[in-house]
MIDOSE-1310 file (N, C-alpha, C; in nm, 2 decimals, decimal comma, always signed):
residues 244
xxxx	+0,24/-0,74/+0,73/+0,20/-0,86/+0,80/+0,05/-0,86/+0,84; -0,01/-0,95/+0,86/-0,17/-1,01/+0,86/-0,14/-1,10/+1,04; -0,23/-1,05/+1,11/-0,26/-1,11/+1,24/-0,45/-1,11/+1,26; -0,45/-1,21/+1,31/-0,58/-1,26/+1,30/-0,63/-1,27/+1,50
xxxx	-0,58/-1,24/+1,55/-0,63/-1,24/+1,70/-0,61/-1,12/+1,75; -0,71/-1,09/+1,87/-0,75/-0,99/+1,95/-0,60/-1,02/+2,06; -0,53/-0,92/+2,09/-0,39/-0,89/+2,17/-0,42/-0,82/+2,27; -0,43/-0,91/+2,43/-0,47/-0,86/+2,55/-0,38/-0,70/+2,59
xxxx	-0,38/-0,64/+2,62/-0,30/-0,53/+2,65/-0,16/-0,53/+2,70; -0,19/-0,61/+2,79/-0,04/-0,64/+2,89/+0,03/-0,74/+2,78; +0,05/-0,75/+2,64/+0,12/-0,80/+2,56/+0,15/-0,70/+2,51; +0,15/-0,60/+2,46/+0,20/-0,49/+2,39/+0,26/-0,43/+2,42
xxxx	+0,38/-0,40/+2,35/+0,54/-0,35/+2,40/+0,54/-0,21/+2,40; +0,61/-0,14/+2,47/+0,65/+0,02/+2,43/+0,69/+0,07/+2,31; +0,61/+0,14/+2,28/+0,63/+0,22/+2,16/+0,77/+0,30/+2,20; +0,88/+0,29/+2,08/+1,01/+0,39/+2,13/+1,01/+0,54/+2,09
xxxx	+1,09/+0,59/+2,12/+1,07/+0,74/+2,04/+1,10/+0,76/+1,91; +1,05/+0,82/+1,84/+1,06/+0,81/+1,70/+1,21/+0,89/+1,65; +1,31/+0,79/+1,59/+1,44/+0,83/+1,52/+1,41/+0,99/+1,49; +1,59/+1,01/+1,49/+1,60/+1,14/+1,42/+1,54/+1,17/+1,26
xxxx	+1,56/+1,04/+1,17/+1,51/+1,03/+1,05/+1,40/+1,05/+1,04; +1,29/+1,03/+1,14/+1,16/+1,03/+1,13/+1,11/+1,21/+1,06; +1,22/+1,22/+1,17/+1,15/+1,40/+1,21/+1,20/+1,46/+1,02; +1,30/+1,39/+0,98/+1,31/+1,48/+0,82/+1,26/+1,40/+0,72
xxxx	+1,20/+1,29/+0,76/+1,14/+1,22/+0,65/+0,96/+1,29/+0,62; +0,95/+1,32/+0,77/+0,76/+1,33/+0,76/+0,77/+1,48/+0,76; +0,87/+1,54/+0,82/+0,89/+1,71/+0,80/+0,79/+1,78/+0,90; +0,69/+1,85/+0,88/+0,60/+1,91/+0,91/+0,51/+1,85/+0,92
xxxx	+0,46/+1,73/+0,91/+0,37/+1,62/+0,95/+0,42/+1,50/+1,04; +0,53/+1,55/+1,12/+0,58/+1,46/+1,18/+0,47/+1,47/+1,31; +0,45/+1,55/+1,37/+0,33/+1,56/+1,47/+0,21/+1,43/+1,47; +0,15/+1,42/+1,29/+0,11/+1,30/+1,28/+0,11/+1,19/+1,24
xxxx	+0,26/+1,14/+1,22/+0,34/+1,03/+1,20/+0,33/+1,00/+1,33; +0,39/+1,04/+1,44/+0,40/+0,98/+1,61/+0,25/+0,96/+1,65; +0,12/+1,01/+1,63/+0,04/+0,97/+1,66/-0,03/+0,82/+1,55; -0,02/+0,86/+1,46/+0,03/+0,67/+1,40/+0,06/+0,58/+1,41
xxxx	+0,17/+0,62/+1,47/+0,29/+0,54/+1,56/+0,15/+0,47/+1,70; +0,15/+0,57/+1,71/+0,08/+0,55/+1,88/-0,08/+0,47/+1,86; -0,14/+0,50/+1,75/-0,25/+0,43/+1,71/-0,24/+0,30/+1,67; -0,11/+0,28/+1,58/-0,08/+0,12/+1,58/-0,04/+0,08/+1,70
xxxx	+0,00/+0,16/+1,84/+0,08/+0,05/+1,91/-0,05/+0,05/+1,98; -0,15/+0,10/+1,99/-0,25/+0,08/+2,08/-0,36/+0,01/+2,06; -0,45/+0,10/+1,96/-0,52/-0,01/+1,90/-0,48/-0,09/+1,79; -0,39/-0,08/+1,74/-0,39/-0,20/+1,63/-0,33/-0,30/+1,68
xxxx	-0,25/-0,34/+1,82/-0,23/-0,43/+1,87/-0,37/-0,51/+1,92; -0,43/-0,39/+1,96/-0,54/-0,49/+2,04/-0,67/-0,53/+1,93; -0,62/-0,49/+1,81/-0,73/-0,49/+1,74/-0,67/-0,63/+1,67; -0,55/-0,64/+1,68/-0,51/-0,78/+1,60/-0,46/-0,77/+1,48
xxxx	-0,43/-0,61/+1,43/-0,40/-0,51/+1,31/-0,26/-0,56/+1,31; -0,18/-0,50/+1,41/-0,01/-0,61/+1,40/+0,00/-0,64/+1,54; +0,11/-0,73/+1,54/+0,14/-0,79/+1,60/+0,22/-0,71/+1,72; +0,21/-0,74/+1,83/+0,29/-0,68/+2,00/+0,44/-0,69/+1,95
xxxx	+0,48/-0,80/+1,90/+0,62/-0,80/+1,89/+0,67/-0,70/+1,75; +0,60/-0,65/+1,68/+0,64/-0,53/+1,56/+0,63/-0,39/+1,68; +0,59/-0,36/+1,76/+0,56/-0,22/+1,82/+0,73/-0,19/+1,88; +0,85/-0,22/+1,93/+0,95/-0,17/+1,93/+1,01/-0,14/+1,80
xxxx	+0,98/-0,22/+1,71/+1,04/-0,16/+1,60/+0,89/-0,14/+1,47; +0,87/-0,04/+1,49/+0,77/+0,00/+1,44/+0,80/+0,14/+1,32; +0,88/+0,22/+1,42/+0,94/+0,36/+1,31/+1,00/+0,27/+1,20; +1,13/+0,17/+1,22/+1,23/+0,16/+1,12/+1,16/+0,06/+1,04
xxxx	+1,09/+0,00/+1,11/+1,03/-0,17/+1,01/+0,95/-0,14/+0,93; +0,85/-0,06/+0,99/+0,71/+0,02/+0,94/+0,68/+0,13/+0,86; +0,70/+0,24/+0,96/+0,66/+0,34/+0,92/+0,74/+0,43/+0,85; +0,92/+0,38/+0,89/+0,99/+0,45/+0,78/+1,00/+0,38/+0,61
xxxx	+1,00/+0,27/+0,64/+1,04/+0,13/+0,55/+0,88/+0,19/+0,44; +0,79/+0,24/+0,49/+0,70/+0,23/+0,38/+0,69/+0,40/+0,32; +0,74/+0,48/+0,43/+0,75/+0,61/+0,36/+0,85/+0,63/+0,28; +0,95/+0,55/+0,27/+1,09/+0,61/+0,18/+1,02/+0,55/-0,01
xxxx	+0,94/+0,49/+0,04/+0,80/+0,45/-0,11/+0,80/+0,61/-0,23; +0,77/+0,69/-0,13/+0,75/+0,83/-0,21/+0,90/+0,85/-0,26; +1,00/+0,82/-0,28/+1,16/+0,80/-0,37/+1,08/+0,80/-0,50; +0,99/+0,72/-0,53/+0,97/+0,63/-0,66/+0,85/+0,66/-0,68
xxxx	+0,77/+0,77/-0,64/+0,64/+0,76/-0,67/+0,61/+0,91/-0,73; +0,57/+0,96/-0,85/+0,54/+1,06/-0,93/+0,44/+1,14/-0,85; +0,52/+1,31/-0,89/+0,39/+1,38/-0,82/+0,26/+1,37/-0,87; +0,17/+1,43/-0,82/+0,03/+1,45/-0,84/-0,06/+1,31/-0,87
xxxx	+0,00/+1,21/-0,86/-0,09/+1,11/-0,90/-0,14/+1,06/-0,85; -0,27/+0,96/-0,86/-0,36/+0,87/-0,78/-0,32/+0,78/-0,77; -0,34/+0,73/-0,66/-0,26/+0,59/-0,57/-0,38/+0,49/-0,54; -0,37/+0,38/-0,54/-0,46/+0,23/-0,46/-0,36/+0,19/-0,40
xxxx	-0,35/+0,20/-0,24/-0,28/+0,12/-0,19/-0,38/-0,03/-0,20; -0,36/-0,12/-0,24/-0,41/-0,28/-0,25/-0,39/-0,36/-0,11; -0,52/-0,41/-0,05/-0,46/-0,49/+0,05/-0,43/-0,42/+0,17; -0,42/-0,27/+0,20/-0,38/-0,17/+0,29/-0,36/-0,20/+0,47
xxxx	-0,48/-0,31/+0,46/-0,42/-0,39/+0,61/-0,41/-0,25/+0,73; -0,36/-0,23/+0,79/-0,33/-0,11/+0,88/-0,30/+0,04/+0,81; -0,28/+0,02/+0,70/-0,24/+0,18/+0,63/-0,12/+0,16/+0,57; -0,02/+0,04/+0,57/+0,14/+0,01/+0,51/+0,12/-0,02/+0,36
xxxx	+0,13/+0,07/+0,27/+0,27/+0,12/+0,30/+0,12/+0,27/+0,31; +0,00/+0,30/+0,27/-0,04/+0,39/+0,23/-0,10/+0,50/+0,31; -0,06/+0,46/+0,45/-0,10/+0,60/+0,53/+0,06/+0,70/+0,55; +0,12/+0,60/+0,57/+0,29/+0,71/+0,57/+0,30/+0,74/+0,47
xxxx	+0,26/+0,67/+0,32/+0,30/+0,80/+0,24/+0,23/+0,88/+0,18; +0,09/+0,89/+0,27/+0,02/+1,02/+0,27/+0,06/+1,16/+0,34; +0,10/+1,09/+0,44/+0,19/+1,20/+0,55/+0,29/+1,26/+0,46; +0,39/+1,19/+0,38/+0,51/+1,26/+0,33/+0,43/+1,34/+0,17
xxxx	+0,36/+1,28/+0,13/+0,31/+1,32/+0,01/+0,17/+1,39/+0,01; +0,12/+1,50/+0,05/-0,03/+1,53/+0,02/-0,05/+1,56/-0,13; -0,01/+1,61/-0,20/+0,02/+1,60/-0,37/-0,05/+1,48/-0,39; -0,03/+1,39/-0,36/-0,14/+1,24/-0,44/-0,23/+1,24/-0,33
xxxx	-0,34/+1,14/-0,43/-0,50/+1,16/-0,41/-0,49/+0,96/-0,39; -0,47/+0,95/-0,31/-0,47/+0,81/-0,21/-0,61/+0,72/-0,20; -0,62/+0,60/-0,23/-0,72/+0,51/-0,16/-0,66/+0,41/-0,12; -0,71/+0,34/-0,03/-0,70/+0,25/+0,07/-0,76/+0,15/+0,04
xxxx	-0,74/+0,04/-0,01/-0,85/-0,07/-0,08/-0,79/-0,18/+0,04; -0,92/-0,20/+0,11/-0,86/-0,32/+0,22/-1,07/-0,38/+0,18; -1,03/-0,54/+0,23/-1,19/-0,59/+0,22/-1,25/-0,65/+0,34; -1,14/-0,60/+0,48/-1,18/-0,66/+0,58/-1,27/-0,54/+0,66
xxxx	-1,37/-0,58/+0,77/-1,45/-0,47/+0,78/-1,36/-0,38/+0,94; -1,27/-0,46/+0,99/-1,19/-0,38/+1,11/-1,11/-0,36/+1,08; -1,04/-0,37/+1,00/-0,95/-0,32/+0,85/-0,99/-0,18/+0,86; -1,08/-0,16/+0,78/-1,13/-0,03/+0,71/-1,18/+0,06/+0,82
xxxx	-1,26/-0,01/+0,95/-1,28/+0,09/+1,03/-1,15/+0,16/+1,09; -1,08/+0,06/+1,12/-0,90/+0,11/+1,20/-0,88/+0,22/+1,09; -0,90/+0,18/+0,96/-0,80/+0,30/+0,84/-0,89/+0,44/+0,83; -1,02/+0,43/+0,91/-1,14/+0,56/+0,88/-1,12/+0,62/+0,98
xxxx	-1,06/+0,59/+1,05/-1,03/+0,60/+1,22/-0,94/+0,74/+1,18; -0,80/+0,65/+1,14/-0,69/+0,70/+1,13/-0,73/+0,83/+1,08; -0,79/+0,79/+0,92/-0,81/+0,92/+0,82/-0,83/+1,04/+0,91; -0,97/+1,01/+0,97/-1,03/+1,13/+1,03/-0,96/+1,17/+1,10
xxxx	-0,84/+1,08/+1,20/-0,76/+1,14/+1,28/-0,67/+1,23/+1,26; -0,64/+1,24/+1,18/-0,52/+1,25/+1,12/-0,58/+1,42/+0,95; -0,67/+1,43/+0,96/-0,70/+1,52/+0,88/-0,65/+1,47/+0,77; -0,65/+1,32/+0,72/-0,59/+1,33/+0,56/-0,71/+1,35/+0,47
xxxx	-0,72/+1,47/+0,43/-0,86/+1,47/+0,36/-0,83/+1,39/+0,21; -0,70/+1,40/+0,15/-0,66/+1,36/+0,04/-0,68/+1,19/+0,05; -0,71/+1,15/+0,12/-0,66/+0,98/+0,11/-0,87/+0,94/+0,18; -0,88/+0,80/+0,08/-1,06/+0,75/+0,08/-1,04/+0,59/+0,09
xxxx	-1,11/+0,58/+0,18/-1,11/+0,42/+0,27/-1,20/+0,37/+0,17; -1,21/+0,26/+0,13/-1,31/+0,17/+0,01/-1,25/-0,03/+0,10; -1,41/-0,05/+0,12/-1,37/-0,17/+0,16/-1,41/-0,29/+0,07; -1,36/-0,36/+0,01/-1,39/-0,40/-0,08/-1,21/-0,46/-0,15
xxxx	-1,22/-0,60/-0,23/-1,11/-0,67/-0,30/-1,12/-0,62/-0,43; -0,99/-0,61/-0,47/-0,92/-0,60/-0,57/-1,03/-0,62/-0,72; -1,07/-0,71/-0,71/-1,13/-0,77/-0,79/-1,30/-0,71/-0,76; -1,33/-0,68/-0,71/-1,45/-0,61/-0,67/-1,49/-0,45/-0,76
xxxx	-1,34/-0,41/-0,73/-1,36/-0,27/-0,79/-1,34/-0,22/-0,95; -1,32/-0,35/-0,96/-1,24/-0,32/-1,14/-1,38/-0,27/-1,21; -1,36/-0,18/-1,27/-1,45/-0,11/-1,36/-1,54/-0,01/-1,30; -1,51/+0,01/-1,14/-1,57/+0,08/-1,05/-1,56/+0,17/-1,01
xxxx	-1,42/+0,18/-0,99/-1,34/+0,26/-0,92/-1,25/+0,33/-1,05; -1,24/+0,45/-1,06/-1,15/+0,50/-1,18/-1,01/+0,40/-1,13; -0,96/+0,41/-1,31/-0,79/+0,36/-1,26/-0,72/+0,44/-1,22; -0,58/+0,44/-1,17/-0,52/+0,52/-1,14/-0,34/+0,47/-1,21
xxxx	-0,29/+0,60/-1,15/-0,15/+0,60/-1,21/-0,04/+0,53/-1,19; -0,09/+0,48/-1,01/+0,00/+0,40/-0,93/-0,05/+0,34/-0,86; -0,02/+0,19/-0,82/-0,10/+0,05/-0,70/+0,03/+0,05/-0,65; +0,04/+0,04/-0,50/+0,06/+0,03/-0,42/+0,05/-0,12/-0,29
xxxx	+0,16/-0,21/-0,21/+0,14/-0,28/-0,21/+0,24/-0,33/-0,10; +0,24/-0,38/-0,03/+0,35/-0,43/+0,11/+0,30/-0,55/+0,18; +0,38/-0,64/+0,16/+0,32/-0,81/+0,22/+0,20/-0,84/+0,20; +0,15/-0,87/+0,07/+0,01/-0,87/+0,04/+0,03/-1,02/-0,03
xxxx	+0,10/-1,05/-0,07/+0,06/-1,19/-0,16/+0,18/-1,19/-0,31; +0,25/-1,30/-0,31/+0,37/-1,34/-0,44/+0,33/-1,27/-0,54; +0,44/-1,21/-0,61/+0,42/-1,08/-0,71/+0,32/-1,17/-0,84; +0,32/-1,24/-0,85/+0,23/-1,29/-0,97/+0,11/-1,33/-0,97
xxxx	+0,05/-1,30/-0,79/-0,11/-1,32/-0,77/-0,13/-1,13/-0,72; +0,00/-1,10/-0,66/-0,01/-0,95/-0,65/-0,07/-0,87/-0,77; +0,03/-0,90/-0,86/-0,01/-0,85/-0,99/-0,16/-0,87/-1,06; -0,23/-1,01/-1,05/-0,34/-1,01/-1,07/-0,47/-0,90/-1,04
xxxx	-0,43/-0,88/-0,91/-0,51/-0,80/-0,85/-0,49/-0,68/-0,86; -0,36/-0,61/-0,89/-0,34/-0,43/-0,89/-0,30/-0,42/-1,02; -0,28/-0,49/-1,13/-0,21/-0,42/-1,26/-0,36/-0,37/-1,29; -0,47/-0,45/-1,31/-0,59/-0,41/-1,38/-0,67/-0,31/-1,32
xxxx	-0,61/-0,21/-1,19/-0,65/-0,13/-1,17/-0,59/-0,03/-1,19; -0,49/+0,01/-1,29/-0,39/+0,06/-1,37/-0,47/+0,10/-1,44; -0,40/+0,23/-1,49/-0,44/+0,32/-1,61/-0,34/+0,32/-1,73; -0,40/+0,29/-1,83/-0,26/+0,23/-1,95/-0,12/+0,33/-1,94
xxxx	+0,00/+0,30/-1,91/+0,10/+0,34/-1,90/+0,20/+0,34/-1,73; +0,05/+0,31/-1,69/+0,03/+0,28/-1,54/+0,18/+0,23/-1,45; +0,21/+0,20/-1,32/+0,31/+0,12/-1,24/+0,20/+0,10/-1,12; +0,28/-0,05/-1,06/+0,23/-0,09/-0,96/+0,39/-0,12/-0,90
xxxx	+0,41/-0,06/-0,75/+0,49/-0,06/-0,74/+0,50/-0,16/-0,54; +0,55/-0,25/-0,53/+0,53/-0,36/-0,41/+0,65/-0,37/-0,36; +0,63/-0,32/-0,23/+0,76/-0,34/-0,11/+0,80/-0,48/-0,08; +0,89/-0,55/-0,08/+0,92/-0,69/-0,14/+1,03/-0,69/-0,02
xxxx	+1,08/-0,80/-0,01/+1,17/-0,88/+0,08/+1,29/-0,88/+0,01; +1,37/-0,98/+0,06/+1,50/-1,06/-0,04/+1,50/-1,13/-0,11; +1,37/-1,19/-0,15/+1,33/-1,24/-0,23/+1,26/-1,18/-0,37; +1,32/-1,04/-0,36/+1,24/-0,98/-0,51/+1,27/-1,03/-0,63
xxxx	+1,39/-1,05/-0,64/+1,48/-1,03/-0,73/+1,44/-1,20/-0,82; +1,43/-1,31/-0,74/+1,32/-1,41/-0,75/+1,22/-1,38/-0,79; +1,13/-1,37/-0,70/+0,98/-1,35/-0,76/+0,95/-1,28/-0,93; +1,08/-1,18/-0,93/+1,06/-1,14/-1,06/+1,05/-1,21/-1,18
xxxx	+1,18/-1,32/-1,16/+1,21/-1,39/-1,25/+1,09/-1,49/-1,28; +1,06/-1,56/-1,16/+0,93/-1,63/-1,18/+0,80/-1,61/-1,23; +0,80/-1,47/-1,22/+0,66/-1,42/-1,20/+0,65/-1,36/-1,37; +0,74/-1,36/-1,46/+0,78/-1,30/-1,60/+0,63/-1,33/-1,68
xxxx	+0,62/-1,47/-1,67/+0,49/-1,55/-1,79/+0,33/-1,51/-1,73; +0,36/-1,46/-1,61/+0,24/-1,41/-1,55/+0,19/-1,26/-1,58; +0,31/-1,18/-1,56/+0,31/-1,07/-1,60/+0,30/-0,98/-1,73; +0,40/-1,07/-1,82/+0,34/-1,09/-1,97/+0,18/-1,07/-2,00
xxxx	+0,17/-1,15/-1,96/-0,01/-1,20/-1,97/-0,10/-1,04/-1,93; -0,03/-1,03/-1,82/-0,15/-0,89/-1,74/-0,10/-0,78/-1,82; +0,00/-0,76/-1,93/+0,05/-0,65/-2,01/+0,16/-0,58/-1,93; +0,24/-0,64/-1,88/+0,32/-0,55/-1,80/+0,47/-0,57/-1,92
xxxx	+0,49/-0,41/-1,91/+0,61/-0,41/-2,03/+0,76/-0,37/-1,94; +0,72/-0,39/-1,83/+0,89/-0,38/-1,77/+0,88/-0,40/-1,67; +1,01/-0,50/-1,61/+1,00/-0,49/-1,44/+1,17/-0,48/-1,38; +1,15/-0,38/-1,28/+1,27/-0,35/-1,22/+1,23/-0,37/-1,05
xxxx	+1,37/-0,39/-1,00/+1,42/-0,38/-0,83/+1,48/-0,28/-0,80; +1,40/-0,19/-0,74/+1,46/-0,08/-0,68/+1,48/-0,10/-0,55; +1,59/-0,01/-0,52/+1,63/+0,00/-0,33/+1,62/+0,17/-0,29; +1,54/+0,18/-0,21/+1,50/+0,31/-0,16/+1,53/+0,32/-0,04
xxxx	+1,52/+0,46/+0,03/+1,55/+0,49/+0,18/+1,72/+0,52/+0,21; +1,81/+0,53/+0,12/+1,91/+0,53/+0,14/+1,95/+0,64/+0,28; +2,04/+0,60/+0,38/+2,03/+0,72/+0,53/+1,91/+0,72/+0,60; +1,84/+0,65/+0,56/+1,73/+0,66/+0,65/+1,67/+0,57/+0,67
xxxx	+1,71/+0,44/+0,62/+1,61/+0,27/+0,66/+1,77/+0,20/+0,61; +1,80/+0,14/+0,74/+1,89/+0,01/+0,70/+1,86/-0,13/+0,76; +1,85/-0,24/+0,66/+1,90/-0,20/+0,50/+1,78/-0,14/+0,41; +1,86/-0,11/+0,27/+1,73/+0,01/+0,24/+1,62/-0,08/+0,20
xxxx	+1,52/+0,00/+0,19/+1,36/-0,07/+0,16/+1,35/-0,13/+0,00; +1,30/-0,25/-0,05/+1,34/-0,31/-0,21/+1,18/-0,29/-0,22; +1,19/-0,25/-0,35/+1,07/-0,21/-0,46/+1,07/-0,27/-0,54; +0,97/-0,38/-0,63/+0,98/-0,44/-0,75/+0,85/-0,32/-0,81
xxxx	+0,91/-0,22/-0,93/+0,81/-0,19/-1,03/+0,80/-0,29/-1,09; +0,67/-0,29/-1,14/+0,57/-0,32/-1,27/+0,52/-0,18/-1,34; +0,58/-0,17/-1,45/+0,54/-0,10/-1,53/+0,39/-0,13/-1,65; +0,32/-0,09/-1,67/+0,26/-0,16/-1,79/+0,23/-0,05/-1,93
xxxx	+0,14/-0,11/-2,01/+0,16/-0,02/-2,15/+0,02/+0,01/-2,14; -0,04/-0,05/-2,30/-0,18/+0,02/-2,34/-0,28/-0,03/-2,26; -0,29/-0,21/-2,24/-0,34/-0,27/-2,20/-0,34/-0,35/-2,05; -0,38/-0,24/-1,93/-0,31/-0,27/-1,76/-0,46/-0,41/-1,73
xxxx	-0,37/-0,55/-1,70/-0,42/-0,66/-1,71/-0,45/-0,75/-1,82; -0,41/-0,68/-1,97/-0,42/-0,77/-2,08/-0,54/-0,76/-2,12; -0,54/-0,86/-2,20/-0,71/-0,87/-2,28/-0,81/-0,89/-2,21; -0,74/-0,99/-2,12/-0,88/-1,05/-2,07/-0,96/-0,98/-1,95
xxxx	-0,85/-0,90/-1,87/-0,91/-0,78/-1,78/-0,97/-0,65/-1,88; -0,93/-0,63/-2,03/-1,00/-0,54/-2,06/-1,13/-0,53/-2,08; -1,18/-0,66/-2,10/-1,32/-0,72/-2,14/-1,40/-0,70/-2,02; -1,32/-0,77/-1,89/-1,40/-0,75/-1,80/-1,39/-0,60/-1,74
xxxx	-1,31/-0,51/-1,72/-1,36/-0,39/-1,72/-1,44/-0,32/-1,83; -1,43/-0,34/-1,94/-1,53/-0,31/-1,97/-1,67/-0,32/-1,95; -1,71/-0,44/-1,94/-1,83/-0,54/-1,94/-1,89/-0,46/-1,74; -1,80/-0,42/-1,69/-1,83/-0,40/-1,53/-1,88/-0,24/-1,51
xxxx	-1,80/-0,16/-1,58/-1,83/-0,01/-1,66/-1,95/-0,04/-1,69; -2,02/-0,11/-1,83/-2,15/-0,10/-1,87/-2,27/-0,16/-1,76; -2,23/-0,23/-1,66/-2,29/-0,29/-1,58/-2,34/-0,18/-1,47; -2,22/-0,09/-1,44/-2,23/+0,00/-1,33/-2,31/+0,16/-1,42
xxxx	-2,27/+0,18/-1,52/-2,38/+0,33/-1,58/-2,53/+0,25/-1,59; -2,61/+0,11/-1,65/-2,70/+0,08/-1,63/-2,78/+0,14/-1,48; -2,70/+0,10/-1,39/-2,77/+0,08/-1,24/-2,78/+0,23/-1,18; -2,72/+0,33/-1,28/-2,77/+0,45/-1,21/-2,88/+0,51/-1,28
């Protein structure tokens, strides 16, 4: 979710104690899952990051709903969370996962300070704040194996933006509503286009987020964004070795 105003204090609800789930989901990083916890209820309320009325249910909505992500996500690989907004889904599944090499692509500037905040807070040395859109970084930023993605925008403008930062054979993988299974359908002639060679609805979190958390993969093949994003990464590559 996206909130656009400063949240006086005496709006902000009590943070609850964090579920039994919490403690075997984050394991031995559960110490800094609850201070997460405590950073979104504090400043990210007042920073306008989420909303006063998400802080009671913050473990099950939030912070579990985006860590049960690592179900479906391959070891050792590089991640863009797209859009990262407060760190959802990609600071909880830094905590469960140190194995992957994490960025945080948000383009707002109290965005990115809240998520540098966190990093340092939090010792994730594995995971790199980049502020800057989707579309900014193509040809800039190495691809990666996996994009990453939670209430960011309908899977067929979603996809515009994270397939092409895919590495051929790549997934982008987007925490979706009840409406996945839709969007899929609709979103087929779009997807086509950006090279995506398979799309599935997964349900993750089983015992530990009800109901469980829905995943729409995007798979893609040789060409992540199609032709016409390969031109322009290319063309953005030769742009960016010039300038050094």
């Amino acid at each position: 979710m996206r909130y656009g105003r400063t949240v006086p204090v005496s709006e902000a609800e009590e943070l609850p104690p964090a579920p039994q789930e919490a403690h075997t989901v984050f394991g031995e990083f559960f110490p800094e899952a609850v201070r997460y916890a405590e950073l979104l209820a504090e400043a990210g309320v007042k920073r306008g990051l989420i909303g006063p009325r998400e802080v009671p249910r913050l473990w099950e909505r939030h912070l579990l709903n985006c860590a049960v992500l690592s179900e479906v996500v391959p070891e050792g690989v590089t991640v863009c969370d797209v859009g990262s907004g407060a760190g959802l889904p990609g600071i909880p599944l830094a905590l469960v996962r140190p194995d992957l090499k994490i960025t945080l692509l948000e383009p707002l500037l109290r965005r990115t300070n809240f998520l540098q905040e966190v990093v340092e807070l939090l010792g994730l040395d594995h995971v790199t704040v980049v502020r800057a859109r989707a579309e900014e970084v193509l040809g800039k930023l190495p691809p990666v194996h996996v994009v990453t993605a939670r209430a960011v925008a309908p899977l067929d403008r979603l996809a515009g933006w994270g397939v092409p930062l895919l590495r051929p054979y790549g997934e982008m993988l987007a925490l979706k509503g009840d409406t996945a299974e839709e969007e899929v359908q609709n979103s087929r002639a779009a997807l086509s286009k950006l090279g995506v060679v398979r799309t599935s609805v997964l349900q993750v979190g089983g015992g530990v987020v009800d109901p469980m958390s829905t995943v729409v993969r995007v798979e893609v093949g040789e060409s992540p964004g199609g032709v016409r994003f390969a031109a322009k990464r290319a063309k953005a590559a030769r742009t960016s070795r010039r300038r050094r």
